[in-house]
C-alpha positions as CSV (number, residue, x, y, z in Angstrom):
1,X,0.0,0.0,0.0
2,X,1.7,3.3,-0.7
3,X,1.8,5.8,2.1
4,X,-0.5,8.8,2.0
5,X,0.9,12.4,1.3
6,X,0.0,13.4,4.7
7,X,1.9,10.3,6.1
8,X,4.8,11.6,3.9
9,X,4.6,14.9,4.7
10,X,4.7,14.4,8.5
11,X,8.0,11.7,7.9
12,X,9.5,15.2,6.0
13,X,8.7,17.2,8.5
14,X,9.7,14.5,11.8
15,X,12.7,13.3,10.4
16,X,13.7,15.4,7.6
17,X,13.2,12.3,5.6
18,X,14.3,13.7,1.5
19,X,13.1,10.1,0.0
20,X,9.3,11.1,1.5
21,X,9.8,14.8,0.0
22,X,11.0,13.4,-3.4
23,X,8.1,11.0,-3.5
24,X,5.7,14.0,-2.8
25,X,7.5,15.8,-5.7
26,X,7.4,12.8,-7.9
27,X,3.6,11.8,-6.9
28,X,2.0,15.1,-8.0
29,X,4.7,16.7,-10.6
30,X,3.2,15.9,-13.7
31,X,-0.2,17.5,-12.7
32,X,1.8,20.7,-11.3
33,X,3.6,21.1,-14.1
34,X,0.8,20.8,-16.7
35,X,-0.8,23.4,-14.8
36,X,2.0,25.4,-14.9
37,X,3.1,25.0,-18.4
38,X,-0.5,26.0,-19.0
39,X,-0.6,29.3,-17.6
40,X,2.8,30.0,-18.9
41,X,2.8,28.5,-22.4
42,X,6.6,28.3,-21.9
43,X,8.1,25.0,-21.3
44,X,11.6,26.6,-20.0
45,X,9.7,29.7,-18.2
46,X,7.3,26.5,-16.7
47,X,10.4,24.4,-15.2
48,X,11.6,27.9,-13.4
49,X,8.4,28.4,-11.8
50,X,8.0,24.6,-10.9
51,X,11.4,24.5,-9.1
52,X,10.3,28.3,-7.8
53,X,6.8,26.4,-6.4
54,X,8.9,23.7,-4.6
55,X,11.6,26.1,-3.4
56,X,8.6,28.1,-1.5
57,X,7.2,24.4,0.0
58,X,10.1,23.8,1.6
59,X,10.4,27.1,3.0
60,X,6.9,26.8,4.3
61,X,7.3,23.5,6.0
62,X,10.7,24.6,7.3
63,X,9.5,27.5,8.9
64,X,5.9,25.4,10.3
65,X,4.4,28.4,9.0
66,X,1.0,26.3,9.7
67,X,-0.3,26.7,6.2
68,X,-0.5,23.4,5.7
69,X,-3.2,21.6,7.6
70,X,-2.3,18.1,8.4
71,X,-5.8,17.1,7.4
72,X,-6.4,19.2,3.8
73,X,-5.3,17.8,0.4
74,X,-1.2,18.4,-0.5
75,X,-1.2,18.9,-4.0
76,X,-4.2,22.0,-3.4
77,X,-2.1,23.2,-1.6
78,X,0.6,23.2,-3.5
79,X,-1.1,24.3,-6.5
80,X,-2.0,27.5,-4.0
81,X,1.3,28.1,-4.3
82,X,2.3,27.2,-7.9
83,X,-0.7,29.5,-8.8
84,X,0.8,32.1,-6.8
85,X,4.3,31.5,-8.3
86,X,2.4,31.9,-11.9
87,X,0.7,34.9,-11.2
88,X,3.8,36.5,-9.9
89,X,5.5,36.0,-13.2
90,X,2.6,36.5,-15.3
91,X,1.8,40.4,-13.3
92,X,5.5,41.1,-13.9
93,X,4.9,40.4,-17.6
94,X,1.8,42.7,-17.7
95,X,-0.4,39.6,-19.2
96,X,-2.5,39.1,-16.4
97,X,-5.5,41.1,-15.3
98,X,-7.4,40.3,-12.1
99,X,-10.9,39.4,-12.4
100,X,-14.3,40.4,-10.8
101,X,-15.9,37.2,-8.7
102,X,-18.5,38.3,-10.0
103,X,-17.3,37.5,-13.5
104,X,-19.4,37.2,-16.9
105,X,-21.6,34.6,-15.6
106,X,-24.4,37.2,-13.8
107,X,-27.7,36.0,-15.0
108,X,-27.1,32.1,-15.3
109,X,-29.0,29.9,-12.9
110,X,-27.8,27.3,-11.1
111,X,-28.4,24.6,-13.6
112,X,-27.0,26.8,-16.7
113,X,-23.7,26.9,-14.0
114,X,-24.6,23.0,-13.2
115,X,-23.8,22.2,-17.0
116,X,-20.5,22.9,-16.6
117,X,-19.9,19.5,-14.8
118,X,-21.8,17.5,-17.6
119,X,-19.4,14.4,-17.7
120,X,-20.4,14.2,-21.3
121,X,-18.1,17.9,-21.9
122,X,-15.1,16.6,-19.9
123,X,-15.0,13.4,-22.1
124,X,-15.6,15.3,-25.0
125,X,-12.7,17.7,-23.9
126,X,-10.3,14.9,-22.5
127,X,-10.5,13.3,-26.0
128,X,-9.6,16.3,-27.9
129,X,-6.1,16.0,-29.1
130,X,-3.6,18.2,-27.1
131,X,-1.9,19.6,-30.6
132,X,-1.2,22.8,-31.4
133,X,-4.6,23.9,-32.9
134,X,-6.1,23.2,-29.4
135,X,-3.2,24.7,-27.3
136,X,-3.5,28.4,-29.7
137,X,-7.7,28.2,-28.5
138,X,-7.1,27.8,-25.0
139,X,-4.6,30.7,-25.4
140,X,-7.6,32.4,-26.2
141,X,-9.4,32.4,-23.9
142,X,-10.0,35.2,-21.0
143,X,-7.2,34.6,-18.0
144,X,-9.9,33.6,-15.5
145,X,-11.5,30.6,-18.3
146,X,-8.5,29.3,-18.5
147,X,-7.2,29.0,-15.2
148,X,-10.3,26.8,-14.1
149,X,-9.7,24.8,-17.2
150,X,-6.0,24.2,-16.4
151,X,-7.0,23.2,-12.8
152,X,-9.5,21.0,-13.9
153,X,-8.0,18.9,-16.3
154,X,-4.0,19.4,-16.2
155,X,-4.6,19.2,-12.1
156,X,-7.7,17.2,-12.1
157,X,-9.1,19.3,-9.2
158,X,-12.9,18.8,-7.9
159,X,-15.0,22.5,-8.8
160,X,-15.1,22.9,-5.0
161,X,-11.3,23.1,-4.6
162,X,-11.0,25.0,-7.7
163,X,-13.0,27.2,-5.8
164,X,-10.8,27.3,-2.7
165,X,-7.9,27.9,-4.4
166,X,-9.1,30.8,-6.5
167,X,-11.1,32.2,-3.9
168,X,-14.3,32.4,-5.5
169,X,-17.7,30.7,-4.9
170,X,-18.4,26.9,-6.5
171,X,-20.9,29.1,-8.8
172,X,-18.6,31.0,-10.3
173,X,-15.8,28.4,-11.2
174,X,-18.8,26.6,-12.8
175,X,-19.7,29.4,-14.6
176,X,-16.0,30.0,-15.7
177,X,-15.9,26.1,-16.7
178,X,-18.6,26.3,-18.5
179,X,-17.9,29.6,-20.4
180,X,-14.2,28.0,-21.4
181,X,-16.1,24.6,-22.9
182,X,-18.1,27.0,-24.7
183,X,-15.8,29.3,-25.7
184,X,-13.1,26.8,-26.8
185,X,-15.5,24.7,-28.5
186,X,-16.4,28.0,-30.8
187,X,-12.7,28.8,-31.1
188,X,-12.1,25.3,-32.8
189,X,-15.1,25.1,-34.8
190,X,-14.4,28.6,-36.2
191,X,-10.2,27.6,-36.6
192,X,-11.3,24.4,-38.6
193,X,-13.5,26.2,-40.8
194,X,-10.6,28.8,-41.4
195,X,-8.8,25.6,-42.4
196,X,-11.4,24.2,-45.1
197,X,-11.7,27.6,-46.2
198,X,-8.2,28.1,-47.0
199,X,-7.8,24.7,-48.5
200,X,-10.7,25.4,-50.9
201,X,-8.7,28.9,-52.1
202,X,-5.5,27.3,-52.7
């Protein structure tokens, strides 16, 4: 049975025990990173900010700063930190604009928000290819549509810790969610049309 993060964390923390901290690192990297390389677009720009996430853990749980709770969920919390570590870099840049809660999704009802979750969507999305036609329309899209995107399939967060993390209610990262599926599914509808349009001229 493999150990759970808390169990590792608390081995890190007791006995300064590097294999449990690599493990962490090793368990969760692939989803940090996607998210990270996500917001960046920037595969070199993406391993900075990775190492730059895990640099800040350790300084956290050196310090027993007590942002970690023993009992929450290590790789929220981690992306709480790579998130932070992203907007950092992405402010400094000038390509990031902070976003009203209240957002573009005034006027939906709860089930309009609801649809966001429809399973059918997240298969349909998950079995998109990830090429480069698909990467340009999620560049795309608004910072805020994105971001819940990126957290919900590179990170495979619930909409409830999407929430959390982004400080916002579950209502509006639904509404975000589903304003992203719709927004990306016009984006590559109206790319592949550009593409049969431009075949048929040449």
């Amino acid at each position: 049975m493999h150990p759970s993060d808390e169990s590792l964390v608390a081995a890190y923390l007791e006995n300064n025990d590097e294999q449990a901290f690599r493990l962490l690192v090793e368990r969760h990297q692939e989803r940090v990173f996607g998210y990270l390389m996500g917001m960046v677009r920037d595969r070199s720009v993406a391993n900075d900010l990775f190492q730059e996430t895990y640099l800040r853990v350790i300084s956290a749980l050196q310090k027993r700063r007590g942002s970690y709770d023993q009992q929450g969920r290590w790789l929220g919390w981690v992306l709480r930190i790579a998130r932070n570590a992203a907007l950092d870099h992405l402010r400094s840049r000038k390509k990031w604009t902070d976003v009203d809660s209240a957002g573009d999704e005034e006027g939906l009802s709860y089930w309009d928000r609801l649809e966001a979750d429809d399973p059918r969507q997240d298969e349909q999305l998950q079995r998109a290819e990830q090429g480069e036609l698909l990467e340009q329309c999620i560049d795309k899209l608004s910072p805020e549509q994105r971001e819940v995107l990126l957290l919900r399939h590179e990170a495979e967060l619930t909409f409830k810790e999407i929430a959390e993390l982004t400080d916002c209610s579950i209502n509006t990262a639904l509404g975000r969610m589903r304003y992203a599926l719709l927004n990306l599914r016009r984006l590559m509808t109206e790319s592949s049309s550009d593409n049969v349009a431009r075949l048929n001229s040449a």
